[in-house]
N, C-alpha and C positions, 0 to 999 in steps of 0.2 A: 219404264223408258219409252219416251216415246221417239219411232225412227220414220221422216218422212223422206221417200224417194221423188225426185225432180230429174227434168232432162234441162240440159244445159249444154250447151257447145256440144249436141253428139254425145256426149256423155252423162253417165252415171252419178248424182251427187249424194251420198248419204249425210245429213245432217242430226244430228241427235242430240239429247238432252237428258244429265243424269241429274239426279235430286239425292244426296246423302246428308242426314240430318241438319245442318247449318252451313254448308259450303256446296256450291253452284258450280258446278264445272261446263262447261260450254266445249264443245270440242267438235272442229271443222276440219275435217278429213277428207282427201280424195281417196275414194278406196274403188279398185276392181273387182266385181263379181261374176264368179262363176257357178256354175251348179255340175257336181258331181255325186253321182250316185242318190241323190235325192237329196245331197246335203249341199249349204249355202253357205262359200268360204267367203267370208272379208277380210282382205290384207293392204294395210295400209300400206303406202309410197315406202320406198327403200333408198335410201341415196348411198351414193358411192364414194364411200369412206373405207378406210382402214383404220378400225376401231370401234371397239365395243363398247355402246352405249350405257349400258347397264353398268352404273358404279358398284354393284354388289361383287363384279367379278371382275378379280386385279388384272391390272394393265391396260384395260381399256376403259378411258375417261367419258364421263355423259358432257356431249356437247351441250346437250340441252337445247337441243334443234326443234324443227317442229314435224321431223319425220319421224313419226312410231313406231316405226320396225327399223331395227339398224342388224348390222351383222360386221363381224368381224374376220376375215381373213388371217391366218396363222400359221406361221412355218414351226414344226415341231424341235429342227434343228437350225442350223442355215439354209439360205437361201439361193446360194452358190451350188449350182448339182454339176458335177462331173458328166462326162457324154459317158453314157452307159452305165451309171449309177444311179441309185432310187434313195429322195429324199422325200419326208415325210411333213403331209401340213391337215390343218383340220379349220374349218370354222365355227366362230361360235354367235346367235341371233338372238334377239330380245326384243319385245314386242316393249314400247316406253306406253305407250296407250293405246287405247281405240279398243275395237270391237273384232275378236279373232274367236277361230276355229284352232285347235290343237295342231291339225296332220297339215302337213308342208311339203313341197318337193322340191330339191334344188338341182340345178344340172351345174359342173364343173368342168372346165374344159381351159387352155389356153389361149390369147390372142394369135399364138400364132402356132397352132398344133405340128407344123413341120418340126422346131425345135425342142417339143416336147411332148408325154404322151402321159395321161393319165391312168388311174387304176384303184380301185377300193380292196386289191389285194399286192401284197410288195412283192409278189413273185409275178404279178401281170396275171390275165391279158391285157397290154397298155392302148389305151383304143383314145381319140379324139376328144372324148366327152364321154362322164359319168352320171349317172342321176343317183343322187343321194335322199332317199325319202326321211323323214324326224318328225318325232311328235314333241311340241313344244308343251314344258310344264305350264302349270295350275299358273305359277309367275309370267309367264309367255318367255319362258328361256330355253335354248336348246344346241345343244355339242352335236355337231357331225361327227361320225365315225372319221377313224383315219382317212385322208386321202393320199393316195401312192404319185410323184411325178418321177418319170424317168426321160434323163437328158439323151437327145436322141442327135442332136445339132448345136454348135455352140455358138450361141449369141442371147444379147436381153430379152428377155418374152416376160409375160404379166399371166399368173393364175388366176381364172374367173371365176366365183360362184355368185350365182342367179337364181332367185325363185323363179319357178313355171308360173307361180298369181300375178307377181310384177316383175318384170326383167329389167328392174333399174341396175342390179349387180355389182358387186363388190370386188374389189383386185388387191392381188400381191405380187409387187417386184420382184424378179425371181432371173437369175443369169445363170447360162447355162456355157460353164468351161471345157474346152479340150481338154482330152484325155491325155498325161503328158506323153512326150515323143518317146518314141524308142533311144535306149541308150543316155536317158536323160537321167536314170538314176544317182544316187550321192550317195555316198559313205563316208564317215565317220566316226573316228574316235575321241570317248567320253574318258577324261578319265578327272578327279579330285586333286589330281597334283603333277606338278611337270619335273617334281624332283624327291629323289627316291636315296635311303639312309641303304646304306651296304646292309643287307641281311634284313631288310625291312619288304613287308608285303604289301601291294596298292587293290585295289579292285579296279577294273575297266571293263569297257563292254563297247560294242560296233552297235551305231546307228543306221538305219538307212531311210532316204528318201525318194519318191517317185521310183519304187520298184516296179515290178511287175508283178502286180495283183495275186494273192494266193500261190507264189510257189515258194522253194525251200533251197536253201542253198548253205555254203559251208565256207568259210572264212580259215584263210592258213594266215597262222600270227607266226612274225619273227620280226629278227632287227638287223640295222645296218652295223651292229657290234656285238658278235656272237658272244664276247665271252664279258658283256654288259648286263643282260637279262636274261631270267628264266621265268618260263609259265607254265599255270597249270589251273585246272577247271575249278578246284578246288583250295581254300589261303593253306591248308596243309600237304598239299603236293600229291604225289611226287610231281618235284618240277624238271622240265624240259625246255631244251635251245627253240622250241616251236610247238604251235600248238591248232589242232584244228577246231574251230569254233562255230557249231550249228545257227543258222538264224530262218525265221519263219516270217515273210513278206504277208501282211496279212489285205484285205479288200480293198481298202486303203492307199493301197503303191508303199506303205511304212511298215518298220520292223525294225527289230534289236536283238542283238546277242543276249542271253543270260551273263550279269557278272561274270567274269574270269580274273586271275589275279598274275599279277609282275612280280616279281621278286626282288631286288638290286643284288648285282651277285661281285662286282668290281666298279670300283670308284675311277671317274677318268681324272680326277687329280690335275683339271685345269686343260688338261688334252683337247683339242679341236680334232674331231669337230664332236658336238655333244650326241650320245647315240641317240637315234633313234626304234620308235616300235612302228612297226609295216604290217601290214594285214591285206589280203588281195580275196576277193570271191571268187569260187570257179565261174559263175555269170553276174554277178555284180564289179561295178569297179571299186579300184583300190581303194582306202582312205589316204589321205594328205601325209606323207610318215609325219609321227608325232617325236617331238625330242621329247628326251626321258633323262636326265642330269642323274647320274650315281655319284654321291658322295660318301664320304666317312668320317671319323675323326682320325687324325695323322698319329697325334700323340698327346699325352696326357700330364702336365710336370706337378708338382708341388711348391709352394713360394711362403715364406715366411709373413703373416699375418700382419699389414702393418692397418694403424689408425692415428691419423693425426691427433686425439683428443684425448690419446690414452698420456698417463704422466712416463711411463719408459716401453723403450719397441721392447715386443716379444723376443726371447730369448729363440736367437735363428735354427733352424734346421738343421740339422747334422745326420749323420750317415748312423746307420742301425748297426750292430754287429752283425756280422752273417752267422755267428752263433743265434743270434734270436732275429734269425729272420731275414736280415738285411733290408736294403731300401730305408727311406729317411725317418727320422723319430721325431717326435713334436716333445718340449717340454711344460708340460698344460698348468702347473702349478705355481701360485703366487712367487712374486720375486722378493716381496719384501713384506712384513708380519702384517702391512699400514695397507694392503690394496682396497682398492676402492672395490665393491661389487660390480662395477663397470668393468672396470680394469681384471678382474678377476676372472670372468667370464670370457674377455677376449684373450687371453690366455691360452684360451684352449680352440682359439680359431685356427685355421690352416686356412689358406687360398691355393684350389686348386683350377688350372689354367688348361683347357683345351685347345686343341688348335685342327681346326680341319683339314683334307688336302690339299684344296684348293680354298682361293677369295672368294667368301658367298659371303656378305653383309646381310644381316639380319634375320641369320639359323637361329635358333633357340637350339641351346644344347643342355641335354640331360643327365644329370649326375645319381650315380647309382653305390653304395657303401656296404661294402661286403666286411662284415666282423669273421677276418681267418684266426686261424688257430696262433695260442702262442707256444710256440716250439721251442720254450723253456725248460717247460714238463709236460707230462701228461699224469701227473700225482694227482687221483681222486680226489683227496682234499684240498687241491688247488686249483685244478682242473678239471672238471666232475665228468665231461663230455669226450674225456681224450683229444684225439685227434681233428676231431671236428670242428668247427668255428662255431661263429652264431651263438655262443655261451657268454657275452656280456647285453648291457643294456641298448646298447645301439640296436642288436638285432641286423637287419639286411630289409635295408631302405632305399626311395627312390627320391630324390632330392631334382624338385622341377624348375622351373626355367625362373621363378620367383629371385630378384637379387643377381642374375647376370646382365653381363652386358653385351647385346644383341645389335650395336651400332656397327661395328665392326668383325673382319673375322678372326678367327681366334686359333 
């Protein structure tokens, strides 16, 4: 290679010329030199971008400039710093060509160091300006360690990093927010449903927002209808008319209760107003009360099976003896020698009709078939289980929402 020095306007110009086997590269650089320690750094111009040239390393595109050294500014998370919070950013530089030395120094600092302060450790000392030395790989690429900003002031400020070779420098937009006000905090109740089956369990939990940083506080749950719900930390209880619930504000100003669960203990049966659940912090504020609907099923009847397509209605329902049982008996067998296998099968259908306590359109309700005993006998040979049920082919099933009608309520 050969490199000839010239003065020009006051300035330095190195001109150079590579030779590699069939291709000529010619390359015109303004470069800065200095001499340190006996050694001669050349570093090309740097312009002021936000992005990394180097397409080997994602997210930052090669302009294809004719600046050689480029660097890229990086926030590790957002960009948004809280006043009195420390967000984290790093830069990363790449030599695209020309003639370099490995060791580099950058200084970091803000445009406007009142609203911000810098630091190479996240616990501080947060001082005006940091100098960050890096040795660039064999490639001319090179990662800064973390750099720490902590918001001191709220308003827009711009992160600078600068080589000491060339102070052309690079920036990152960076805003810096209040810390929210006192008593700005929010609370909140999460829960998966705002309507709750009598004798059914929910899980819920308290949110909070813009608390107050790192402290602890305790939440007392109840409701505007004592004898509406019960809770407990635990979906197996024991349940109680209230309940106190820990939560832990974390650095943030956010935080949340652990799950706790609701119980439905009484159905309001159409009653105004729909209960609510209330929660209050000894120092956070309340949550909004949440309505919580307890329903049930009122009653449960029986109805003779009908089908338009069948050739004759099922023979109707009638009443059981109270010798064997009582309540209605179904007659499941053919009416006549000729039944169709259609016809034969619905035979043995029943329609059973729920009805809730109050109008809710589009509950899904679930049917469940208990095989009880038949209190005919209890003859081994005809009875093998005695007293017990669950001794024929039905078993004790749960019959799901498949096949009703959920437009109206029932």
């Amino acid at each position: 290679m050969k490199r000839i020095l010239t003065e020009q306007s006051g300035k330095q110009t190195l001109r150079g010329r590579a030779r590699r086997a069939a291709c000529i590269f010619l390359v015109f650089q303004a470069l800065a030199i200095s001499v340190a320690a006996g050694s001669m750094f050349f570093a090309a111009s740097e312009k002021n971008v936000f992005g990394l040239m180097n397409p080997a390393v994602a997210g930052c595109p090669d302009l294809s400039d004719n600046y050689p050294i480029d660097t890229c500014v990086r926030a590790a998370g957002a960009t948004d710093i809280e006043v009195g919070t420390v967000a984290t950013f790093y830069f990363e530089t790449y030599v695209e060509s020309g003639i370099f030395f490995s060791s580099d120094s950058y200084t970091v600092t803000t445009f406007n160091p009142a609203l911000a302060k810098v630091s190479t450790n996240p616990n501080g000392p947060f001082t005006d300006t940091v100098t960050i030395p890096l040795t660039r790989s064999a490639a001319g690429y090179a990662r800064s360690p973390n750099i720490y900003v902590k918001g001191i002031a709220a308003g827009a400020n711009t992160l600078w990093a600068y080589t000491t070779i060339n102070n052309d420098g690079n920036t990152l937009n960076i805003n810096i927010r209040s810390a929210p006000a006192p008593g700005s905090a929010a609370s909140s109740l999460f829960s998966y449903i705002s309507e709750l089956p009598v004798g059914w369990t929910s899980n819920i939990k308290i949110k909070v927002t813009n608390g107050t940083p790192n402290t602890n506080d305790i939440f007392h749950v109840g409701t505007t209808n004592a004898s509406a719900f019960l809770y407990a930390a635990t979906p197996t209880g024991a349940f109680s008319a209230a309940l106190d619930v820990p939560i832990r504000i974390g650095a943030d100003g956010t935080g949340e209760t652990a799950y706790f669960f609701v119980k439905g203990l009484t159905a309001g049966n159409g009653l105004a107003p729909v209960p609510q659940i209330t929660a209050c912090g000894a120092a956070l504020p309340c949550i909004a009360p949440f309505s919580m609907r307890v329903f049930n099923v009122a009653s449960v009847r029986f109805e003779t099976y009908a089908n338009s397509s069948m050739s004759s209605p099922n023979v109707a329902l009638d009443n059981n003896p109270s010798a064997q049982g009582g309540g209605l008996r179904i007659y499941p067998e053919n009416k006549t020698p000729l039944e169709t296998p259609a016809d034969s099968l619905r035979r043995q259908y029943v329609t059973v009709v729920a009805r809730l306590g109050e109008a809710l359109a589009g509950k899904i309700i679930r049917f469940r078939v208990f095989d009880v005993d038949d209190p005919s006998t209890d003859d081994p040979a005809l009875d093998p289980n005695g007293a017990d049920g669950r001794d024929n082919r039905s078993g004790n099933y749960y019959f799901y929402d498949s096949g009703t009608d959920t437009s109206r309520s029932r």
